[in-house]
N, C-alpha and C positions, 0 to 999 in steps of 0.2 A: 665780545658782546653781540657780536652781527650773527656770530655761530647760534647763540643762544635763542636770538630771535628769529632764526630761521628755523632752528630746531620748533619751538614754537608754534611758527606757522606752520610747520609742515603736522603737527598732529593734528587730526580730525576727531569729531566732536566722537564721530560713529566708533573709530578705535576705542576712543577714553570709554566710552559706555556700555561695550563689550567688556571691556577687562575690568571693568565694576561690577557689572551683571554677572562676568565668570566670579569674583571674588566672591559676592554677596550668595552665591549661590552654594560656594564649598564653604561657607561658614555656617551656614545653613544645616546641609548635610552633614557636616560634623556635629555640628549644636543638636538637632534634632536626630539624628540617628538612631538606632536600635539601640539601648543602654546593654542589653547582652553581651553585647560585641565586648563591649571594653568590660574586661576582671578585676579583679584585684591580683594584684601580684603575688605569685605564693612569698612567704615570711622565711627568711633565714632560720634554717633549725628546723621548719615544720615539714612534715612526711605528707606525703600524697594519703587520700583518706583509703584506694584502692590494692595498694601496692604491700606488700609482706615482703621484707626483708630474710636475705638469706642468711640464718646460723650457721658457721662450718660445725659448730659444738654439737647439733643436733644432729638426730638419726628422722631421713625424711623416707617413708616408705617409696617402693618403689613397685612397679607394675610384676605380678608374677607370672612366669612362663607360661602360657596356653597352648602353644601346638600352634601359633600363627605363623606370618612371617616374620623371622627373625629369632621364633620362639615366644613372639608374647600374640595376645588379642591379635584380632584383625577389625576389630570394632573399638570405636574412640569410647578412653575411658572417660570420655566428660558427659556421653551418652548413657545416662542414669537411665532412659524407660524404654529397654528393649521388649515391654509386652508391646506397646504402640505398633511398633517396627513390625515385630513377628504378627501381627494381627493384620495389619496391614501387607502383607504379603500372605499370607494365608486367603486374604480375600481376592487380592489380583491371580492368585491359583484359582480360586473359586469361579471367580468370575471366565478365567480363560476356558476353564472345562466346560463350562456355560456353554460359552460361544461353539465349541467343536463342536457339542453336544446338539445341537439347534441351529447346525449350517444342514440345510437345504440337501443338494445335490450328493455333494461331496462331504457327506457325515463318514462318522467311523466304522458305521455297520458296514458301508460301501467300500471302505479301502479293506474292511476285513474279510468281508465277501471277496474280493477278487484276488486279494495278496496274499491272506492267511490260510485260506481254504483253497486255495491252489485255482482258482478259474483257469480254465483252457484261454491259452494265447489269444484262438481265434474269437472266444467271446470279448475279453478286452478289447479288441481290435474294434471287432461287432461296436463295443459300449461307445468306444471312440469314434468309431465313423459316425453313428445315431447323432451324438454331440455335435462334432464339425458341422453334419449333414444341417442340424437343426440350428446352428449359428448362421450358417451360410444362408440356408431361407430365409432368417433375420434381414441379412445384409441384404440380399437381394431384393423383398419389399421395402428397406429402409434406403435403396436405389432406386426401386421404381416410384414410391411416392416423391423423392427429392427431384427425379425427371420431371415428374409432370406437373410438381409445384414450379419449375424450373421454365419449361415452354410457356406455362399459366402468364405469369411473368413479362416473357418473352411478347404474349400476345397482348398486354397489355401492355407494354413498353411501345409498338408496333402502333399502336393501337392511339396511345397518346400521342406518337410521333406523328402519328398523319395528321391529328386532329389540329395539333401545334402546326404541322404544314399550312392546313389549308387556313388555319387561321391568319399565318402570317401572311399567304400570299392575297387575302383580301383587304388585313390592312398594308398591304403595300399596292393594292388597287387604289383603297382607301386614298391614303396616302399620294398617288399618282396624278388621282383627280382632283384634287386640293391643291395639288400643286400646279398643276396646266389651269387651276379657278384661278387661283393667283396670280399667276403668267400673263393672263388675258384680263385682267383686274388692274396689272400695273402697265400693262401695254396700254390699255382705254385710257387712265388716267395721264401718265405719260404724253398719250395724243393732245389729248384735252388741253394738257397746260401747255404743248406748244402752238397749238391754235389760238390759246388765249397770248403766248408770247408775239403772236404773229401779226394779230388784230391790237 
């Protein structure tokens, strides 16, 4: 009996109210949950409504040789609409000559000019230093403006830093005479109340 009522004592109100709130709560989620979830269970005897059974009795065609790997397709026989396919690559053909077609620099007439028509070595070279040449002045202004954004900056930085100096050092002027006012404020008072402790 002494077991029982100590077992007793020792539960708390906060335990019991937990593990009601946890129960109340998974009855809940069961009770009210998605009805999807839970089926019906298929019925003894009844066929899946997706599934075709295999006859051995039957003769089921089979895929006929094409020249792929292995001898058949190389394209899936479940893929019914190869004009899609072929139109859609017809187009990324399309569009890739596009793009050669309408590059800048380095189009086709240019590698035909220099590869097919035989250009002299030293014209290539020619085309090729012109290029470097003209990259390189690129980089060289795209150095010199970054220098002198660079010192800009630099003169600026310099420039805040003194101003933040002389600022600090006035409030630490500031600051100094405040502080020797206060000095001479508690030194006075100080006097005072021992002239008054004295009298």
């Amino acid at each position: 009996m002494k077991k029982a009522m100590n077992w007793l004592k020792n539960i708390r109100p906060l335990k019991v109210l937990t593990v009601f709130l946890a129960g109340i709560f998974l009855f809940l989620t069961q009770a009210c949950g998605d009805p999807g979830i839970a089926t019906q269970p298929p019925q003894p005897g009844a066929q899946a409504p997706n599934i075709e059974r295999y006859d051995p009795t039957k003769d089921y065609p089979l895929s006929s040789p094409a020249g792929g790997i292995n001898n058949f397709s190389d394209v899936d026989p479940r893929a019914k609409d190869e004009k899609a396919a072929n139109d859609k690559a017809d187009a990324l053909v399309k569009n890739a000559q596009r793009n050669i077609d309408q590059k800048g620099i380095d189009s086709r007439e240019q590698y035909g000019r220099n590869f097919q028509q035989g250009t002299p070595l030293g014209e290539r070279v020619k085309n090729l230093g012109e290029d470097i040449g003209s990259s390189a002045d690129e980089v060289r202004k795209g150095l010199v403006k970054g220098t002198q954004r660079g010192i800009e900056n630099i003169k600026g930085n310099t420039q805040d830093a003194a101003e933040d100096v002389t600022k600090n050092v006035q409030r630490g002027a500031e600051d100094a005479g405040k502080n020797v006012q206060r000095t001479a404020e508690d030194a006075g008072n100080a006097m005072k109340r021992t002239v008054k402790d004295v009298d």
